[in-house]
Each structure stands twice: as structure tokens, then as C-alpha cells.
Backbone as a ProteinNet text record, in pm:
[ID]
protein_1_A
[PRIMARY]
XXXXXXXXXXXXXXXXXXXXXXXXXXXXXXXXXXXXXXXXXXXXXXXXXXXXXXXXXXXXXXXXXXXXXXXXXXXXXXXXXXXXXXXXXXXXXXXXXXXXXXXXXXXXXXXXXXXXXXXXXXXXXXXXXXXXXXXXXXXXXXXXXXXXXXXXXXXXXXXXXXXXXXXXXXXXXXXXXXXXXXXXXXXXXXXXXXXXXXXXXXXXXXXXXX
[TERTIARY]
-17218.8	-17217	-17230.5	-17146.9	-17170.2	-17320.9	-17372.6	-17512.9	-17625.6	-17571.9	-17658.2	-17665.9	-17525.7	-17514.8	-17579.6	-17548.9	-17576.3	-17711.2	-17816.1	-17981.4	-18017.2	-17879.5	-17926.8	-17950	-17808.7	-17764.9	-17912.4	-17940.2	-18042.2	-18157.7	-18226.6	-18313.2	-18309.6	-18194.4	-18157.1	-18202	-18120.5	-18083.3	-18241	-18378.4	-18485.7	-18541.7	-18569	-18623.1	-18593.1	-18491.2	-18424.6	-18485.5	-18448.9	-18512.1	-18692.5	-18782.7	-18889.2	-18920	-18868.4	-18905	-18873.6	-18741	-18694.4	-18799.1	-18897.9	-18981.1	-19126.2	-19147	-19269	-19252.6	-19144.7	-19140.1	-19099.1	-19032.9	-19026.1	-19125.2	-19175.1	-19304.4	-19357.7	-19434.4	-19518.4	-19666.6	-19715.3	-19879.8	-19950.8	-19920.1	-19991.9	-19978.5	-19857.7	-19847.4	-19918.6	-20008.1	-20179.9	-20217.9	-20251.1	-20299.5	-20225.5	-20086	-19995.5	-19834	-19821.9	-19691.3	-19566.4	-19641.8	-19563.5	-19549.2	-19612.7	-19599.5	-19481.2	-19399.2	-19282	-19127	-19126.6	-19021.2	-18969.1	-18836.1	-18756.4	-18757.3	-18820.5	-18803.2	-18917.9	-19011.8	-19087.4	-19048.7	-18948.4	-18852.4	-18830.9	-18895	-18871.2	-18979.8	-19048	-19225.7	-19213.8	-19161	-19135.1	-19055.3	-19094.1	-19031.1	-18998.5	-19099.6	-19115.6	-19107.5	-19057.6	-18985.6	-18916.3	-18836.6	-18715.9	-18820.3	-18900	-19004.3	-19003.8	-18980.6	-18961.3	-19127.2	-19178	-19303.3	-19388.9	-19402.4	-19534.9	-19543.2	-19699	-19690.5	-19709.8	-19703.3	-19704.5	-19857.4	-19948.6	-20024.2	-20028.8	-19951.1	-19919.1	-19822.9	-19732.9	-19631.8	-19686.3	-19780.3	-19822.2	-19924.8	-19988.7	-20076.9	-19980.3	-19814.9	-19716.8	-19721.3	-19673.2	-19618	-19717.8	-19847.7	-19977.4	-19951.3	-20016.5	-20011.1	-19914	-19798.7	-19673.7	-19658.6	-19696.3	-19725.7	-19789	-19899.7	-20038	-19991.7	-19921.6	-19841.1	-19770.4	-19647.7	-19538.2	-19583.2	-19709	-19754.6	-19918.8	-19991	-20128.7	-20152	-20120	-20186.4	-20200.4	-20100.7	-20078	-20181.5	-20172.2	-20231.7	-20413.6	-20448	-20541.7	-20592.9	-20512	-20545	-20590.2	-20452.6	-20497.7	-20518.8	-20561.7	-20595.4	-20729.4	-20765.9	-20873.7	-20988.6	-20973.7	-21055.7	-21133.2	-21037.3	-21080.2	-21147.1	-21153.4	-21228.4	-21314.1	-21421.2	-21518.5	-21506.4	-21390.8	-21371.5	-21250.2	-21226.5	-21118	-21197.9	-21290.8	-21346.7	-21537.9	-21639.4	-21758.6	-21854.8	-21759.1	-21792.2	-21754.5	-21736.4	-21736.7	-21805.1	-21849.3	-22027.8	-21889.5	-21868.8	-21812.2	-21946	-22076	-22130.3	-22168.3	-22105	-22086.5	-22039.4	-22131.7	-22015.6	-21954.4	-21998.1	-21926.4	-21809.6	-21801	-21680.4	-21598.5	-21624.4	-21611.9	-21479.7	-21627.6	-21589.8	-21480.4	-21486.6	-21420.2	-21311.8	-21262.6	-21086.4	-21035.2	-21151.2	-21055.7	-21042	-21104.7	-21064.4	-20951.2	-20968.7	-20850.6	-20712.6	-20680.7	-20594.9	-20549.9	-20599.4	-20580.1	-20500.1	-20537.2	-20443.4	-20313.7	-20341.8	-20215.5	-20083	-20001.1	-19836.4	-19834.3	-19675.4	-19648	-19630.5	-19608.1	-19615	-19502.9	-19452	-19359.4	-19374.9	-19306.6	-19312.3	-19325.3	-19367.3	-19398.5	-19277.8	-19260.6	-19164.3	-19254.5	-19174.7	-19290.9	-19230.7	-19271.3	-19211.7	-19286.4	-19220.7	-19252.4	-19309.5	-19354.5	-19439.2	-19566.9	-19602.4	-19704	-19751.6	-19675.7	-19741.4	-19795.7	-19710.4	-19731.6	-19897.7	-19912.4	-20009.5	-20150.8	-20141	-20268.6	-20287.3	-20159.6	-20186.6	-20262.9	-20240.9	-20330.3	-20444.6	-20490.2	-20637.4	-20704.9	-20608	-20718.5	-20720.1	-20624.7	-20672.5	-20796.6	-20792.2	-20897.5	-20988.5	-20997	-21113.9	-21209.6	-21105.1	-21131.5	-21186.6	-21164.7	-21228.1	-21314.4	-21383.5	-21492.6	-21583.2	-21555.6	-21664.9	-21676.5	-21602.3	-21613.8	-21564.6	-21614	-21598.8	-21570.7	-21435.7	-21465.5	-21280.7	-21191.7	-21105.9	-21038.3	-21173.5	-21103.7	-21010	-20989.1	-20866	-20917.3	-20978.3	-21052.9	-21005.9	-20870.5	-20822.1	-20696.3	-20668.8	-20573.7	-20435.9	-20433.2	-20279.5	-20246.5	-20390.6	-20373.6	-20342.9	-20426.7	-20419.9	-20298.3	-20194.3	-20053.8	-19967.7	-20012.6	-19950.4	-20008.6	-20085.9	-20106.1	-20017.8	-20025.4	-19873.7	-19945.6	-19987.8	-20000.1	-20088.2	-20046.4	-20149	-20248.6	-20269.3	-20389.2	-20380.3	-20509.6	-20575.1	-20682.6	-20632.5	-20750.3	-20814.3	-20955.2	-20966.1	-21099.3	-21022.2	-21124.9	-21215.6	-21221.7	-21353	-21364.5	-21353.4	-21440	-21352.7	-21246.5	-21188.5	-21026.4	-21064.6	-20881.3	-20759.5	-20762.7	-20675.5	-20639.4	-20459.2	-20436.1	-20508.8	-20507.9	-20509.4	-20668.9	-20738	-20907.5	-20903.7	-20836.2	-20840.2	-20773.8	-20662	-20645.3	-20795.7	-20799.8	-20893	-21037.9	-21019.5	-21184.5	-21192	-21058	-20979.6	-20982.1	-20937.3	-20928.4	-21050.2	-21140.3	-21273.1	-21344.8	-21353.8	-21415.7	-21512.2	-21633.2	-21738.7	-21849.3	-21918.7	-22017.6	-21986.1	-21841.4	-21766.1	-21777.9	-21862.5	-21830.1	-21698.7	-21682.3	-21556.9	-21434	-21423.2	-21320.9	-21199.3	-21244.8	-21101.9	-21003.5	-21008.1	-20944.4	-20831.5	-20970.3	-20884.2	-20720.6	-20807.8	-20705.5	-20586	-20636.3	-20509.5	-20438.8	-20431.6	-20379.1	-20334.7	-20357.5	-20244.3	-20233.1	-20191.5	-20193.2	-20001.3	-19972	-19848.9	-19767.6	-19727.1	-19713.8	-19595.6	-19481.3	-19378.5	-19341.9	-19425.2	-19453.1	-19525.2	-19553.9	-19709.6	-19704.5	-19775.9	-19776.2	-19932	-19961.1	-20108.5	-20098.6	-20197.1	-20198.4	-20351.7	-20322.3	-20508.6	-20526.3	-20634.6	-20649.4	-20793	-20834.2	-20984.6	-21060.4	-21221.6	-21321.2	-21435.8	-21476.4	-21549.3	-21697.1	-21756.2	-21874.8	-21859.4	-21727.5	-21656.6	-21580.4	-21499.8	-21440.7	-21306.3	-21276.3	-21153.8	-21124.3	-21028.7	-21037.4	-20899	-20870.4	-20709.3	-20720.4	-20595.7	-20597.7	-20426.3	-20437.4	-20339.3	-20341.7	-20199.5	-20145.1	-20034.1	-20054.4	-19953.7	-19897.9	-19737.8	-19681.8	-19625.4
8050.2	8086.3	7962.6	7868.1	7737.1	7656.3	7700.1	7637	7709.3	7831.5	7871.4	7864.6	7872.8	7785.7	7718.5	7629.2	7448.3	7452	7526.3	7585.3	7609	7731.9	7806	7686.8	7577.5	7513.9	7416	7308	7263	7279.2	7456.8	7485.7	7519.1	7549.2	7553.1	7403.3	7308.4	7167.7	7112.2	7185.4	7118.9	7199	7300	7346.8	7328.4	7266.4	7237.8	7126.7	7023.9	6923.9	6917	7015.2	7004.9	7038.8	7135.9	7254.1	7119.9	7023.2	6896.9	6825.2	6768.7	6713.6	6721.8	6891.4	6895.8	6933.8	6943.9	6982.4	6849.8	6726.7	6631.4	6485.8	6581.6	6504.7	6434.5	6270.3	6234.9	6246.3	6313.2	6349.9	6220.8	6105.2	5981.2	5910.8	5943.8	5810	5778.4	5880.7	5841	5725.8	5717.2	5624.5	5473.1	5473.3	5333.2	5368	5311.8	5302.8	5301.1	5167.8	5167	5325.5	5426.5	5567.2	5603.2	5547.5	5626.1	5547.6	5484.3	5441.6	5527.4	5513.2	5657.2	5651.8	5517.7	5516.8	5677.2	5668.7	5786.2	5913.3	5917.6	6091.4	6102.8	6008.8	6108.8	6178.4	6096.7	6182.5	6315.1	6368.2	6503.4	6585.7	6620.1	6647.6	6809.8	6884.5	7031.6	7080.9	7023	7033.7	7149.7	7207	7297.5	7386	7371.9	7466.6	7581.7	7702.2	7885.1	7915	7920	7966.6	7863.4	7737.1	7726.2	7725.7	7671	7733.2	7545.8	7577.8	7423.1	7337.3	7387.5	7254.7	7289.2	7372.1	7306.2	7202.7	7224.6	7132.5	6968.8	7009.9	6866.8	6786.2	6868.7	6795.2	6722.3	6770.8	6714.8	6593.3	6624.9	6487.3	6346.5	6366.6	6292.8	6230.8	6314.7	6243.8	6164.8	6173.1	6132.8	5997.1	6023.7	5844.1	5784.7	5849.1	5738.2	5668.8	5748.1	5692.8	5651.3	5672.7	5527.7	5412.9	5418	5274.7	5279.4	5232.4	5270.9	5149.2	5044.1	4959.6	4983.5	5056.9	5079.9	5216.2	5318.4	5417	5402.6	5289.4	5226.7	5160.6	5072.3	5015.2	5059.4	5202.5	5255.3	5395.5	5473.4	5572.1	5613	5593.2	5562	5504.9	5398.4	5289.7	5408.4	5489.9	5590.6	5754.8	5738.4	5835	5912.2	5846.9	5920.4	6041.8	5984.3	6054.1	6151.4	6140.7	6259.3	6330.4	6323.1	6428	6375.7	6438.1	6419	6409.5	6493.6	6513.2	6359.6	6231.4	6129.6	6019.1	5982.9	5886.7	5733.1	5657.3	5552.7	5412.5	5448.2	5317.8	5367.5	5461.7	5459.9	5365.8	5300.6	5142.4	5234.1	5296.8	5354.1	5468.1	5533	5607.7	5557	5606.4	5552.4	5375.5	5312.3	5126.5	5113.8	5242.4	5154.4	5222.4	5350	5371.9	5247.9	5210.7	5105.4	4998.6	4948.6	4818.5	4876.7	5055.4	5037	5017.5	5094.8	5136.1	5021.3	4925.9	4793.1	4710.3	4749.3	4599.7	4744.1	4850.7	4932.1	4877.2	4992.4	4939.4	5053.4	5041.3	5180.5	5296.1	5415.6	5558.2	5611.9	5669.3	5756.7	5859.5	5956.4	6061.3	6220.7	6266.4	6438	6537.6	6605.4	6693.6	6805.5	6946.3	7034.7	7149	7219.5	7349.6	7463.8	7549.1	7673.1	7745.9	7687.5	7729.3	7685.9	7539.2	7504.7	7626	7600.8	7669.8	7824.6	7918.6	8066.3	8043.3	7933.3	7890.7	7883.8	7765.9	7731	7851	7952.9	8034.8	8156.8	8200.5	8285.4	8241.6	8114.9	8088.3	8061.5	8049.6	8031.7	8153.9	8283.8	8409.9	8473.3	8482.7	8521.5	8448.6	8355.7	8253.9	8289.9	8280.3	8267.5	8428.9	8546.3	8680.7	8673.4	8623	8608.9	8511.6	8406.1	8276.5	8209.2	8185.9	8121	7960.7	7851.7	7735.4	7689.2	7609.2	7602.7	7618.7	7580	7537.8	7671.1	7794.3	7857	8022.7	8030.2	8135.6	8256.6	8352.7	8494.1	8574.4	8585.3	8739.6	8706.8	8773.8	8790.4	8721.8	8774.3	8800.9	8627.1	8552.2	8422.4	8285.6	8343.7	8289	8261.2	8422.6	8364.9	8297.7	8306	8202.1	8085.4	8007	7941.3	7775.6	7702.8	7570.9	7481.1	7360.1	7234.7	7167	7002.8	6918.5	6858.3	6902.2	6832.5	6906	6923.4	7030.6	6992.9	6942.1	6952	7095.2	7066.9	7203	7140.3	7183.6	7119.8	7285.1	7298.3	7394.7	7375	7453.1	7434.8	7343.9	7278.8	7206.7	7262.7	7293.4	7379.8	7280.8	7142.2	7082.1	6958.6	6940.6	6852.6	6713.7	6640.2	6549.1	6501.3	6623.8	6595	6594.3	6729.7	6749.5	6626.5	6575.5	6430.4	6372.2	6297.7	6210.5	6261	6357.2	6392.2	6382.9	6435.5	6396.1	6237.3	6217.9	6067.9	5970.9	6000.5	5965	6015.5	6139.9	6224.3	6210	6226.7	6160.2	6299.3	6203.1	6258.1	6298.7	6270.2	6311.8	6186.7	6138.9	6066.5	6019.8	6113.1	6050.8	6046	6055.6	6009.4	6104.2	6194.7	6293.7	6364.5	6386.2	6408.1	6317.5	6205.8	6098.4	5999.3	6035.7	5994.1	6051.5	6219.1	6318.5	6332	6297.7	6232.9	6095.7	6023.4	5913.1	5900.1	6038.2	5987.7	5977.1	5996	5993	6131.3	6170.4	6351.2	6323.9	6427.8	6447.4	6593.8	6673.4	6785.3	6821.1	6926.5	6932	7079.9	7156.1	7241.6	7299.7	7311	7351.5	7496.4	7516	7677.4	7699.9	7722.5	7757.1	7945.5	7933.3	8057.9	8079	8195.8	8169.5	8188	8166.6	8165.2	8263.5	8291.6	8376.4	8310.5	8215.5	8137	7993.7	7957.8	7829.8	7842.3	7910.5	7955.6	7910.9	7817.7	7814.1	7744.8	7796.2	7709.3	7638.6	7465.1	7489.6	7424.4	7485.5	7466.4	7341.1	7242.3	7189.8	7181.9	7259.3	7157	7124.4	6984	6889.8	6888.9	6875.2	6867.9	6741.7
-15053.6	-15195.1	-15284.3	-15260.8	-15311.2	-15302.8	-15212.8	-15192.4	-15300.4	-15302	-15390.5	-15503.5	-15553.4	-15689.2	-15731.4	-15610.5	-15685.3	-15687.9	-15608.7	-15622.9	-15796.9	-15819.2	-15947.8	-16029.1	-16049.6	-16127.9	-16165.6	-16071	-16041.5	-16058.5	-16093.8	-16088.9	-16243.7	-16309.2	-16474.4	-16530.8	-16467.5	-16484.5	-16523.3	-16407.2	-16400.4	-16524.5	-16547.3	-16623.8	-16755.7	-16792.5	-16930.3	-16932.7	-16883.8	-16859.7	-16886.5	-16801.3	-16841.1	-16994.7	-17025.2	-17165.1	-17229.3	-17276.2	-17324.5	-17307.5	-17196.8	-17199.2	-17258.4	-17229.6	-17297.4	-17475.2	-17487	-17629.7	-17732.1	-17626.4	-17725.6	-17731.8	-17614.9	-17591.6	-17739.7	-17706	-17817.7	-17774.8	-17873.9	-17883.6	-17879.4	-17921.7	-17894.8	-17828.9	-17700.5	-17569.4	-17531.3	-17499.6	-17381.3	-17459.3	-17582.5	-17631.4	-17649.5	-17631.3	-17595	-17592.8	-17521.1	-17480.7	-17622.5	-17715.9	-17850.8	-17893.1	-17901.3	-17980.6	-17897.9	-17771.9	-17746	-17807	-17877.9	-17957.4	-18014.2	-17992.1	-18075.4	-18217.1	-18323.2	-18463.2	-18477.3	-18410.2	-18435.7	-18412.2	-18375.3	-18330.9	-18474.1	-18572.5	-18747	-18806.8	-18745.4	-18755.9	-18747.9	-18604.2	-18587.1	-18683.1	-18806.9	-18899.7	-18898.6	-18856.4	-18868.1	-18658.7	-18596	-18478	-18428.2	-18577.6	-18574.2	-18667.9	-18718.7	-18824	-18715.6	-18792.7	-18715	-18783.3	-18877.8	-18895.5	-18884.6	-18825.9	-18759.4	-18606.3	-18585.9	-18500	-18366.3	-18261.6	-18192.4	-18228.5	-18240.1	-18302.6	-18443.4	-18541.9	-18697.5	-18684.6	-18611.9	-18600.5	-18565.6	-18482.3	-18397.2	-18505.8	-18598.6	-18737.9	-18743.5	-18880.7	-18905.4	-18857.6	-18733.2	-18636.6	-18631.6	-18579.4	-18570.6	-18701.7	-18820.7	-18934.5	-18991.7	-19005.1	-19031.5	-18951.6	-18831.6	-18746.4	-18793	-18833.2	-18910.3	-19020.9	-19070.7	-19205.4	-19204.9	-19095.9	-19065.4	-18978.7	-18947.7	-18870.3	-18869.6	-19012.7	-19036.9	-18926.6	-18904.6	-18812.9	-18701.1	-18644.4	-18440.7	-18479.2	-18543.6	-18585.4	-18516	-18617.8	-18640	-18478	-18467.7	-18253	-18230.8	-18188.2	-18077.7	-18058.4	-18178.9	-18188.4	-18277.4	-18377.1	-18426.7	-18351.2	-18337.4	-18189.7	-18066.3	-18104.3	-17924.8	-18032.5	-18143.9	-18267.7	-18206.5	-18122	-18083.5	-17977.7	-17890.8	-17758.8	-17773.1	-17929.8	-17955.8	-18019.1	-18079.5	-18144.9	-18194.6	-18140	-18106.1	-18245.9	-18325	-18454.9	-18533.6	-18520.1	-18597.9	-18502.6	-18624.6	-18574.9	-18583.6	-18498.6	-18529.5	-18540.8	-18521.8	-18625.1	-18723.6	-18842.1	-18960.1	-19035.1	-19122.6	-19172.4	-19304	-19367.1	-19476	-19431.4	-19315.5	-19287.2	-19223.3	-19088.8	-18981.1	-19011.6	-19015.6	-19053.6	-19153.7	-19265.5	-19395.8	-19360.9	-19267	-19212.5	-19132.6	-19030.6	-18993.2	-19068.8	-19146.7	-19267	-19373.7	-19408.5	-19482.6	-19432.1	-19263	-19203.7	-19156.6	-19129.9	-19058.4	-19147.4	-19293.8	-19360.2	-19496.2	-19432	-19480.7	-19434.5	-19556.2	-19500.1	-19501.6	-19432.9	-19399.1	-19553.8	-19528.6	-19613.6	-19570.9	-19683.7	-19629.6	-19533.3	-19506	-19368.4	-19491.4	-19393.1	-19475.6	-19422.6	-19496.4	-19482.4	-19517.1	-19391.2	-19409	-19534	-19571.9	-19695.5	-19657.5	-19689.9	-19670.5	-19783.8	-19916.7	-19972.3	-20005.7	-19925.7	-19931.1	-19791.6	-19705.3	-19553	-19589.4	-19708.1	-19727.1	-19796.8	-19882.8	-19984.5	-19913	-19808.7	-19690.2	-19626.4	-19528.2	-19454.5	-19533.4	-19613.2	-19701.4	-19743.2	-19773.5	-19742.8	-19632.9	-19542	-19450.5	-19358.7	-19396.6	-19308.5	-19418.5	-19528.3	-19624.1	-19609.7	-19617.2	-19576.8	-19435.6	-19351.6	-19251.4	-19191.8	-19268.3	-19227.6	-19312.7	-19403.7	-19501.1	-19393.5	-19375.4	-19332.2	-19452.1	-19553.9	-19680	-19644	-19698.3	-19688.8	-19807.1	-19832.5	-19961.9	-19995.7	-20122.1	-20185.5	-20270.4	-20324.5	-20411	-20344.3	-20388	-20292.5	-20287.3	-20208.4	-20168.4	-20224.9	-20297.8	-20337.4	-20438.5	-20523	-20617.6	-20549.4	-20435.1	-20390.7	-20374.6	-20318.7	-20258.8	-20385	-20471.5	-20621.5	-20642.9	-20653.1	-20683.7	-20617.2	-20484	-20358.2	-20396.2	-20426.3	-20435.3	-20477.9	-20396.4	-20419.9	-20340.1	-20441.4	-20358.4	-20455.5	-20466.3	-20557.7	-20461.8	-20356.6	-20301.8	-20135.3	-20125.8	-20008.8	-19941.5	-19804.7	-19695.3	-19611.6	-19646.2	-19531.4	-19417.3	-19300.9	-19155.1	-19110.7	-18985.7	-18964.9	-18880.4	-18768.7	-18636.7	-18535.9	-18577.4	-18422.7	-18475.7	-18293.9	-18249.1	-18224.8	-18214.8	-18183.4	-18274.7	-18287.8	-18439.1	-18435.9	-18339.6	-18298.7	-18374.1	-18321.7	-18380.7	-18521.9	-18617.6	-18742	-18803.7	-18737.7	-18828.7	-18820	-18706.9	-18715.4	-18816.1	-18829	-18858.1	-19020.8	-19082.4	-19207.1	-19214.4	-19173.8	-19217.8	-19207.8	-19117.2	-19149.7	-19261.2	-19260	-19350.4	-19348.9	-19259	-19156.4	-19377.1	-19416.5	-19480.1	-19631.5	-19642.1	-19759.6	-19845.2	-19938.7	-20025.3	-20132.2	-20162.2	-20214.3	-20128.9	-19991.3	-19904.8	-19976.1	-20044.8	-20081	-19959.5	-19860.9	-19761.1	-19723.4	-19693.9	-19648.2	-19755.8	-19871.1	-20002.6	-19975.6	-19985.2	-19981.3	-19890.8	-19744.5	-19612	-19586	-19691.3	-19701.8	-19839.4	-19906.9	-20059.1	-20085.6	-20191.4	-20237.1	-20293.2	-20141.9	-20131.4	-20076	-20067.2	-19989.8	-19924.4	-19908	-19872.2	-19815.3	-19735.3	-19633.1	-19569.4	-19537.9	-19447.2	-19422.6	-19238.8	-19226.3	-19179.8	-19171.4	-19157.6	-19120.1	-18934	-18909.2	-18856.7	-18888.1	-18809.7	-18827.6	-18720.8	-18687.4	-18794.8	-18823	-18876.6	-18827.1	-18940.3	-18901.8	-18849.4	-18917.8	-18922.6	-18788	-18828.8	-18703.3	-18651.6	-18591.2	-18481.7	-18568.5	-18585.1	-18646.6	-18766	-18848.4	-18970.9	-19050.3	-19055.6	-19063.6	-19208.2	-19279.8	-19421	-19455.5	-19523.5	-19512.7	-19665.5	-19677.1	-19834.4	-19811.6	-19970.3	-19961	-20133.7	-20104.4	-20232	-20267.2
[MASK]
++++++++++++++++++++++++++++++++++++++++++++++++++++++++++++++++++++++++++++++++++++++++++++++++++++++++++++++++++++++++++++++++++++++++++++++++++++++++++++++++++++++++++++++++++++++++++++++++++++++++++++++++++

């Protein structure tokens, strides 16, 4: 009876342990060892967030690093741009080139905290949006209008994973005025993304920031 216990116990013991592992996992180790420092267990801001969902959460997190360490950011994650996401030309000297010259001699940014009325705000444009195929900032329907909360709004298209939508934001691979990229390291203390599929690009994630 005792043997089996100590089986159950053990087999609790491991699995807590894993779920602990993959959930406090950092999204940027692959890329260096520095991203596992515990100063960054603040990044993870929306961790305990009940309405999003694990890669809204993981935008949060990603971005929030970039912004507490634009230089390591910059190394060793940017540097590898291409092979996270196919969609940014890195011999661009005007995109591409001018994130890593800005990111390189940045200081750090504060961290984002997520809200739940920017998240109600994005998620309603981007399910209206996103059953239309509409591209684009202004809100599909009455209801979204009055939801509406946030001084500045990214919207990506077409890639399912956070990791890419930063990067692709922060390049802003074709966007002249680098408005994305502004509004992703601008001077916000609020944030929430909200994706869901597309009708035209398979998926579409909407981020506002307060």
C-alpha cells in the first residue's frame, strides 16, 4: 500500500512540476540564456489574466522584455528576425536596419500591465473584423464603437504566433511612418491583444494600449 502511494505521490509531484515548468516557462530562452533571470518573472504581467488566452498572454510577456531590456532584446532576438518570421526582409536599411540602430542604443521602458477594457475593446474588433476580412482601424458595428478604449492600436494579420507579431510590429516591414513600432515602445501603461481568425488571413490579432 505504501508503495503505491509513494507512485501516486511522485507521479502528482512530476506533473506539478511539469505544468510549473511549462507555464513559467520563458518564451525567449532559446534565444540566450540571459532571458532566464528572474528580474524578468515581471514581464509576465497577465500570467494570472482569466480572459486571455496563452499566446495573448505570451504577446504581453515578449513585449514587455523588449521594453525592459531593448538591448539584449535587440542581440539576441531581433538578429534571428528572419527565422522567426519570413515576412521581414532584414537587408531593409530603412526597417529592418533602423530597429536595430534604434533598439541598440534604447534604455529600458517601463513594463505593460494588461486591462480588461482595452482587451473587451481589441477583442470586438478583431471578431468583427475578422468575420468581414476588413483590414483596417475603424470598428465594424455600433456595438464595437462603444467598446471602444485605447490611445494607440496595433493590428497584425496572418501570423498565429506572439513571438512573430512582435517582431513583425516592431519592424513594421513597409510601414512608413513606423506607427506600430512607435506604439510598441511608446509611453503606455496598459495593453491587451485579442486575436481571432480572419476571414481573408487566417488570423487577425488586435492590440490596444492605454
Amino acid at each position: 500500500m505504501k508503495t503505491i502511494t509513494s507512485i501516486i505521490l511522485l507521479l502528482l509531484a512530476t506533473s506539478i512540476a511539469f505544468g510549473k515548468s511549462r507555464n513559467d516557462s520563458n518564451p525567449l530562452s532559446v534565444y540566450s540564456s540571459e532571458w532566464n533571470q528572474p528580474k524578468y518573472n515581471a514581464c509576465n504581467t497577465a500570467a494570472r489574466t482569466k480572459y486571455l488566452s496563452e499566446t495573448e498572454k505570451e504577446i504581453i510577456y515578449i513585449l514587455n522584455m523588449a521594453r525592459m531590456n531593448p538591448k539584449l532584446f535587440c542581440k539576441t532576438v531581433v538578429s534571428k528576425a528572419y527565422s522567426i518570421s519570413s515576412f521581414v526582409d532584414t537587408n531593409s536599411e530603412f526597417f529592418y536596419k533602423s530597429l536595430v540602430k534604434e533598439m541598440s542604443a534604447m534604455e529600458p521602458l517601463n513594463i505593460l500591465e494588461p486591462d480588461s477594457l482595452c482587451f473587451i475593446s481589441a477583442n470586438c474588433h478583431a471578431l468583427t473584423a475578422g468575420k468581414k476580412g476588413y483590414v483596417g482601424h475603424d470598428r465594424q458595428s455600433a456595438d464595437c464603437r462603444k467598446k471602444q478604449h485605447f490611445f494607440g492600436e496595433c493590428c497584425q494579420f496572418g501570423i498565429p504566433d506572439a513571438l512573430g507579431v512582435i517582431i513583425n510590429l516592431l519592424v513594421d516591414q513597409d510601414v512608413e511612418s513606423l506607427g506600430h513600432r512607435h506604439i510598441c515602445l511608446g509611453a503606455y501603461k496598459k495593453i491587451s491583444p485579442a486575436m481571432a481568425p480572419h476571414k481573408t488571413y487566417g488570423t487577425m490579432t488586435v492590440i490596444d494600449f492605454y
